[in-house]
C-alpha positions in Angstrom: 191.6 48.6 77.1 188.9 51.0 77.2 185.4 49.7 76.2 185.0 51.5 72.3 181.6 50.6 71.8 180.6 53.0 75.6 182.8 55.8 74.3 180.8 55.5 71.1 178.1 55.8 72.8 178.7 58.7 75.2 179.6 60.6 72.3 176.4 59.9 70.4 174.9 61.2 73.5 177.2 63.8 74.5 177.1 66.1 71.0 173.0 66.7 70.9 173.1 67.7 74.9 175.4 70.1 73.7 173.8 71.6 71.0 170.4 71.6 72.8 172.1 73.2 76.1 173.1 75.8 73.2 169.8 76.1 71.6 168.3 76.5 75.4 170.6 79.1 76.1 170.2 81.4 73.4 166.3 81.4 73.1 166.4 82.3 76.7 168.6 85.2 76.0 166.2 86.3 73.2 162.7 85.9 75.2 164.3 87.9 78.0 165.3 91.1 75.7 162.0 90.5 74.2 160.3 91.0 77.4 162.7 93.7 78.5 162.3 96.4 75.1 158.3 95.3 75.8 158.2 96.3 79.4 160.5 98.6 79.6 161.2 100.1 76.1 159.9 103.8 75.3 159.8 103.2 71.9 157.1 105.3 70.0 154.4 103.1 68.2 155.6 102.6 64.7 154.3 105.0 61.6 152.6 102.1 60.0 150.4 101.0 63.2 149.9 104.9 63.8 148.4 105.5 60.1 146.7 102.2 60.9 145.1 103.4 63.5 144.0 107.0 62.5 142.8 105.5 58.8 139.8 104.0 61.0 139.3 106.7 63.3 135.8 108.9 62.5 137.0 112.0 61.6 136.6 114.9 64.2 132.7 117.2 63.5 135.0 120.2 64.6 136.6 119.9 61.5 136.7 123.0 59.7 136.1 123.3 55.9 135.7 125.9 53.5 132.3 125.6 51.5 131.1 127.4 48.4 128.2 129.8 49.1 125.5 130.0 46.9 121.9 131.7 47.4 120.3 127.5 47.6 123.2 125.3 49.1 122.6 121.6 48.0 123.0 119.1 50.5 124.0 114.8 49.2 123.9 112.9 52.8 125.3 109.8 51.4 123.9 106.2 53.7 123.3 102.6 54.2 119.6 102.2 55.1 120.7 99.1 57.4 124.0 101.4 58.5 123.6 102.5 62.1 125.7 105.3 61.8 124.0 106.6 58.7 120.4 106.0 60.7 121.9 108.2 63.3 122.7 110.8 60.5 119.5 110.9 59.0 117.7 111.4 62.2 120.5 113.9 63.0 120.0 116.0 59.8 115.6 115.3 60.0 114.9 118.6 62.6 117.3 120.7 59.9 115.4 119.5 56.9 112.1 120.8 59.2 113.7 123.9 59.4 115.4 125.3 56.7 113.1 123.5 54.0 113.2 124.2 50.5 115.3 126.2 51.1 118.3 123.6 50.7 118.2 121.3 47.7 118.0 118.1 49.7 119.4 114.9 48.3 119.1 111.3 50.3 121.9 109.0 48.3 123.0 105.3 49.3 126.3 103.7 49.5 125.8 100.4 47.1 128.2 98.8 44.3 126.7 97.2 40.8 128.0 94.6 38.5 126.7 94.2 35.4 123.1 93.3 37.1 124.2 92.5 40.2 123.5 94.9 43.3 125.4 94.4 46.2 125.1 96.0 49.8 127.1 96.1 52.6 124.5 94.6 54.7 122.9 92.5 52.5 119.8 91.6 50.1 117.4 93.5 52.7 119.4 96.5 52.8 119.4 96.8 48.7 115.4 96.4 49.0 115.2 99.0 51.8 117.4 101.4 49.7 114.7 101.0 46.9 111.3 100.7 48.9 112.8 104.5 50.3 113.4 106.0 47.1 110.4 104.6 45.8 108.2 106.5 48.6 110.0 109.5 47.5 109.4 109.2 43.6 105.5 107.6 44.6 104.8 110.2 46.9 106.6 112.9 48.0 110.0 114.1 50.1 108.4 114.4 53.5 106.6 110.6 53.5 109.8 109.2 52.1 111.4 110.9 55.4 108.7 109.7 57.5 109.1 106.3 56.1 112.7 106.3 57.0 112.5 107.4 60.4 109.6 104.5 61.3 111.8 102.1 60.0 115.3 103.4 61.8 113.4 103.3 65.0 111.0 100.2 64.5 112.2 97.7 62.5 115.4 96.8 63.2 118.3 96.0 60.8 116.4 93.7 58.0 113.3 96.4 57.7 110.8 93.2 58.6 108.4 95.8 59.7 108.3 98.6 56.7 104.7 97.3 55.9 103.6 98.2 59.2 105.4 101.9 58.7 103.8 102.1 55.4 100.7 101.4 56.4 100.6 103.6 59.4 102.0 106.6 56.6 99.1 106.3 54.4 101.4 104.5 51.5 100.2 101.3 49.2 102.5 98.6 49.9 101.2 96.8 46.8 102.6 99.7 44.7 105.8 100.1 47.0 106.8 96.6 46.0 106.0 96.3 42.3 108.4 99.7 42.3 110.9 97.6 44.2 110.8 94.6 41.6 110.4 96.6 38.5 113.0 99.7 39.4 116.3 98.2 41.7 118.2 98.0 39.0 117.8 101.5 37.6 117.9 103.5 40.6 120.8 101.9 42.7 122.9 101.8 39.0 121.8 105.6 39.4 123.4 106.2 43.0 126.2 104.3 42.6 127.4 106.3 40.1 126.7 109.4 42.0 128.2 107.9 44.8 131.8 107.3 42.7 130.9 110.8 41.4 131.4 112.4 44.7 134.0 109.4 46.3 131.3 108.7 48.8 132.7 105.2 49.9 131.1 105.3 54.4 128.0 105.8 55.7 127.2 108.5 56.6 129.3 111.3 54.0 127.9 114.8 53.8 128.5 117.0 51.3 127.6 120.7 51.0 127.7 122.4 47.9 130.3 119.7 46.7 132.8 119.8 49.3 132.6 117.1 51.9 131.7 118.5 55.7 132.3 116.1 58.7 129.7 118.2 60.7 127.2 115.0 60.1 129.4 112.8 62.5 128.0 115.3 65.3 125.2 112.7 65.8 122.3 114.1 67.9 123.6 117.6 67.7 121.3 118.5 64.6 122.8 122.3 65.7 126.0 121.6 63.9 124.6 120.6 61.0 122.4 123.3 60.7 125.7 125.7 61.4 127.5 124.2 58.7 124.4 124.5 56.1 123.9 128.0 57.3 127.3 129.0 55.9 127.1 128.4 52.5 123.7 130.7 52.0 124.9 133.9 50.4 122.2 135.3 52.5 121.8 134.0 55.4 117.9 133.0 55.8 116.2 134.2 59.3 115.5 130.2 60.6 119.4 129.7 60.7 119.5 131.5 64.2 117.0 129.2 65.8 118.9 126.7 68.0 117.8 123.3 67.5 117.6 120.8 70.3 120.2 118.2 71.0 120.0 114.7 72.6 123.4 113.8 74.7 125.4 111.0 72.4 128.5 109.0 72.8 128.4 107.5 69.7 130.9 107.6 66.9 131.6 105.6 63.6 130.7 104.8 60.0 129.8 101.9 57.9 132.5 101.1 54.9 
């Protein structure tokens, strides 16, 4: 009589092979379409990854928009102080500034969010004091040392200011007076850009806005030229030091802070 307990057995054995074999067999199957459709496949990348992708792309300074003329354009470069891109800007839009003067209604704005009495920055505590101690030149002193602030600390100090004393000094300014501004005011003034930041939807560093409509000529970094173009048209009348040609330094850069 045949052993019952070893047919048992093989049995036992026998059905899990089977199912395994099975399981084998169709996972091979599916990794090898897999790696056909990916090496083979012309498929277009989907919409989704395509908006994806464009949503973080810096938008092109050829851009064209329409701006308002008016006979004294006002300009709101919106920044990070800390931002890279937005220190690029700054210096990118200085030599126009130089130029075109008071002309322009000039405005300097920064990219920060406030709860209640909270201040927050995207780069942190030192960024939110830089923000201030550059306002504060401005309201201490005047445009063109707030300006000449800035561009000392852009190009000396790295990304936590640790040198703006230094720059301050150098600049003629009271450090002692720069920081009771600082501890007395932070509150008041970034609770004053934010909300002219949500005014305008400024949300990256650097935004530019001319006369209210929102110009990507500012992502033209080192090509101060193309931002003096795109100021130029919004005069009603066209002052005489918008057909001097501004010098340019060669760039690959690209981006925003947001």
């Amino acid at each position: 009589m045949p052993n019952t307990e070893s047919a048992q057995k093989e049995t036992n054995y026998t059905i899990p092979l089977v199912i395994l074999s099975l399981i084998i067999i169709g996972a091979t199957g599916y990794f090898a379409k897999f790696w056909y459709d990916a090496l083979f496949s012309n498929k277009p990348i989907s919409s989704d990854v395509a908006t994806k992708q464009s949503a973080t792309a810096t938008p092109s300074p050829e851009t064209a928009t329409i701006i308002e003329k008016t006979q004294k354009p006002k300009v709101n470069l919106f920044v990070m102080s800390f931002c890279p891109y937005g220190n690029l800007a700054e210096n990118t839009i200085k030599p126009v500034i130089d130029l075109l003067g008071d002309k322009v209604d000039w405005n300097l704005n920064y990219v920060v969010s406030v709860n209640g009495t909270t201040v927050s920055s995207l780069h942190g505590q030192p960024e939110t004091d830089q923000n201030v101690r550059e306002l504060c030149v401005g309201e201490l002193y005047n445009s063109a040392k707030m300006w000449d602030f800035i561009l000392y600390v852009n190009e000396n100090c790295g990304s936590n200011g640790s040198c703006w004393k230094d720059g301050a000094i150098s600049l003629g300014l009271d450090t002692g007076v720069i920081e009771t501004c600082v501890a007395d005011k932070t509150l008041e003034l970034m609770t004053a850009e934010a909300k002219i930041a949500s005014e305008f939807g400024a949300q990256a560093s650097p935004t530019f806005f001319i006369n209210g409509t929102k110009d990507n000529s500012i992502y033209s970094y080192g090509n101060p030229n193309v931002v003096k173009e795109a100021i130029c048209s919004a005069f009603v009348e066209t002052p005489e030091e918008c057909a001097v040609v501004l010098e340019s330094t060669d760039t690959n850069v690209s981006g925003s802070c947001n």
